[in-house]
N, C-alpha and C positions, 0 to 999 in steps of 0.2 A: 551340363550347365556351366559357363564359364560363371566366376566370381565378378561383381561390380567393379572391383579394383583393377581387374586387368584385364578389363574389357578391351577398350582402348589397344593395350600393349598387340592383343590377340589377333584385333584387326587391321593392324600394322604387319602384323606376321604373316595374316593371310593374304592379303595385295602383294604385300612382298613375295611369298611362293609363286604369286602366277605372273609378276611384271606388271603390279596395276601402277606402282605407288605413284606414278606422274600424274594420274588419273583420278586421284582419292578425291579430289572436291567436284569432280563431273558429274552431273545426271547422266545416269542409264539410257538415259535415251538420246544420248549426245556420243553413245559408246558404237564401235565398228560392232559389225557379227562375231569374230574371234574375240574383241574385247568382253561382248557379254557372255561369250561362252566362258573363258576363264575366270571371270568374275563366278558365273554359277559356279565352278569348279573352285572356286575358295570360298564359297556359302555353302558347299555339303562339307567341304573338309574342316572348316572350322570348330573350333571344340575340342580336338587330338581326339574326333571319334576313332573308334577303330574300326569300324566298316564303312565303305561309302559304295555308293549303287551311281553308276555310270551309264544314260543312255545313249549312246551311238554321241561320241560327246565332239567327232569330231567332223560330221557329215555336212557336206556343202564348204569346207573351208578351205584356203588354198595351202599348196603344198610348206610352207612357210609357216604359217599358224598351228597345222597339223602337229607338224613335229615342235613344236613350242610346246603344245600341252602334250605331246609324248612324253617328252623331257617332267612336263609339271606330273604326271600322276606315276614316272618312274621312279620322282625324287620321294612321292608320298609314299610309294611302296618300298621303298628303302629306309623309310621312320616307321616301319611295319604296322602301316595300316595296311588291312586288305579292300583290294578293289573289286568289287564286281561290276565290269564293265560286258556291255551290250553292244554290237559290231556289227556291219556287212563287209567290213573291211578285212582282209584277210592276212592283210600288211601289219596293221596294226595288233590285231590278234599275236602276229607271231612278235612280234617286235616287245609287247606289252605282257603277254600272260606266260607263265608259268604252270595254268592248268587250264584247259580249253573243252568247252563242251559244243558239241556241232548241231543242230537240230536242225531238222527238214521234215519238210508237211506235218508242224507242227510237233514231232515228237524228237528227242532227246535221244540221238542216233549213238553217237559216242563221247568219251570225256576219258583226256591222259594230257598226257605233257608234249608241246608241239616234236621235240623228238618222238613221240613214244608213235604219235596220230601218222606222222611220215613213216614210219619203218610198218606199222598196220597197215595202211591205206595207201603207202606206195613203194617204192620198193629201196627206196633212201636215197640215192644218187642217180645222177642223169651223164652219160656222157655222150659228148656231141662233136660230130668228125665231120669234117668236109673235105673233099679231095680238090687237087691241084684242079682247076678247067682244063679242061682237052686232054689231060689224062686217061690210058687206057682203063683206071678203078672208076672213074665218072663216066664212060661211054663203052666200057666192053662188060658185060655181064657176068663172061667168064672170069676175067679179072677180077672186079668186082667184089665176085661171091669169094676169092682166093684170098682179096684183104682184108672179105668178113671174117673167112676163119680166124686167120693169124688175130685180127682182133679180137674176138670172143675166145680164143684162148688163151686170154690173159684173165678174161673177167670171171669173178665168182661162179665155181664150175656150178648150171643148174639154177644158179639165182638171178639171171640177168633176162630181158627181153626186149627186142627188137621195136621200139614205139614204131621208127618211120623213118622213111629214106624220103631227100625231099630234090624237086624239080626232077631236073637230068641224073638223074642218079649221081649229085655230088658229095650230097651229103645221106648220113647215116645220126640216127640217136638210138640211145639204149640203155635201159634203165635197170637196174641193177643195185642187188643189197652187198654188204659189206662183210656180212657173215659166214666169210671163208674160212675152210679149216686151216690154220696155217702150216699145215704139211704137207698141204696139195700147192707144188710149188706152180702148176699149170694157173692156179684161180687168182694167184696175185697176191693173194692173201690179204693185205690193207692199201689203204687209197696211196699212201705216199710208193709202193711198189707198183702200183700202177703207173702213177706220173711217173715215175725212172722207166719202168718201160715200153710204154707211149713215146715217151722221147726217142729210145733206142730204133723205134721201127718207123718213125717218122718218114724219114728221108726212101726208106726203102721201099714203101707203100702208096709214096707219094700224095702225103696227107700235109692238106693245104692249112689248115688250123684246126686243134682240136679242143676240149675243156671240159673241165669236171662241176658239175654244182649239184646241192642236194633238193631233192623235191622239196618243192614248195608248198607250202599249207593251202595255198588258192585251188591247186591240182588234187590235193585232197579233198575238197571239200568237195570239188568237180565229180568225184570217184565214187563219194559218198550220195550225191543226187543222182547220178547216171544208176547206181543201184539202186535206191527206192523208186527209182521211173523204171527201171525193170519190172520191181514186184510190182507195181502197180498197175503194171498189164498182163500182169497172170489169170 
């Protein structure tokens, strides 16, 4: 219950958190689609509640307004309120939460921290290599399979797998966790001993460009319905 006396003040405050205050004497119905969305987004926040329920708050808006209210329910979760926000969005999910729960066909699949869902459900990094064109590694099989070795014997001995080689055999991907013993000096041990030697064998392997990124929460979620579309033709 805000008090009568700084009523007023409060609703200055909350135009102010989402960029209305140009807006304060407009009808609602004179407001864009993102306008009224952040407007709703400073009618549940208003009060210094400490929980606000979020549903899918950013759906149909363009890339520009999205991340305008990212920013707006980052800054409310940084004055510790907590959000419970509601998603198909997978971007936003990682971008936004701190603790994530997945649900498919209705039921409440898994919940941990967008680290925690990548390292379960996939296998934490992705690295992706393409060979020179007209290279014998892109056109000779033997070859090829002699630049997969040297490469997988960098990668965590045991923790890594082969997604996909794509077109003419130029490129290769391969997914792999980080939980190398660092005495096994064969597995790499961590990501920045990897990129030192990646580089090293570059030129030798005749690797046209390569790069490291960590699975994505969207790929997750992918992992997690391709397995209940298993059981569900048992």
């Amino acid at each position: 219950m805000i008090p009568h006396n700084i009523e007023k003040a409060k609703v200055e405050e909350a135009l102010d958190s989402v960029k209305l205050q140009a807006f304060r004497n407009r009808l609602t119905k004179g407001l864009s689609g993102g306008e009224k969305r952040r407007l709703s987004i400073a009618i549940a926040m208003i009060g210094d509640v400490p929980l606000v329920f979020l549903d899918e708050p950013t759906t149909g808006l363009d890339p520009e307004v999205r991340r305008n209210i990212w920013e707006i329910i980052a800054q409310a979760k940084a004055h510790k309120k907590t959000i419970l926000l509601t998603t198909h969005s997978m971007e936003e999910a990682d971008m936004l939460s701190t603790r994530i729960g997945i649900m498919s066909q209705g039921v409440l699949r898994c919940v941990g921290t967008p680290l925690h869902l990548k390292r379960r459900y996939g296998r934490g990094f992705k690295l992706t290599i393409t060979f020179k064109k007209g290279c014998p590694e892109a056109t000779n099989l033997e070859s090829r399979n002699i630049a997969l070795e040297n490469i997988e014997s960098l990668l965590p001995k045991g923790q890594y797998k082969l997604l996909e080689q794509g077109g003419v055999m130029g490129s290769v991907t391969y997914e792999f966790d980080d939980h190398a013993d660092a005495k096994d000096t064969k597995s790499g041990g961590t990501i920045s001993n990897l990129l030192e030697k990646m580089e090293s064998i570059k030129e030798k392997l005749n690797i046209e460009d390569w790069g490291i990124s960590q699975t994505s929460l969207e790929e997750v979620f992918l992992n997690i319905v391709k397995d209940e579309d298993a059981d569900a033709t048992k």
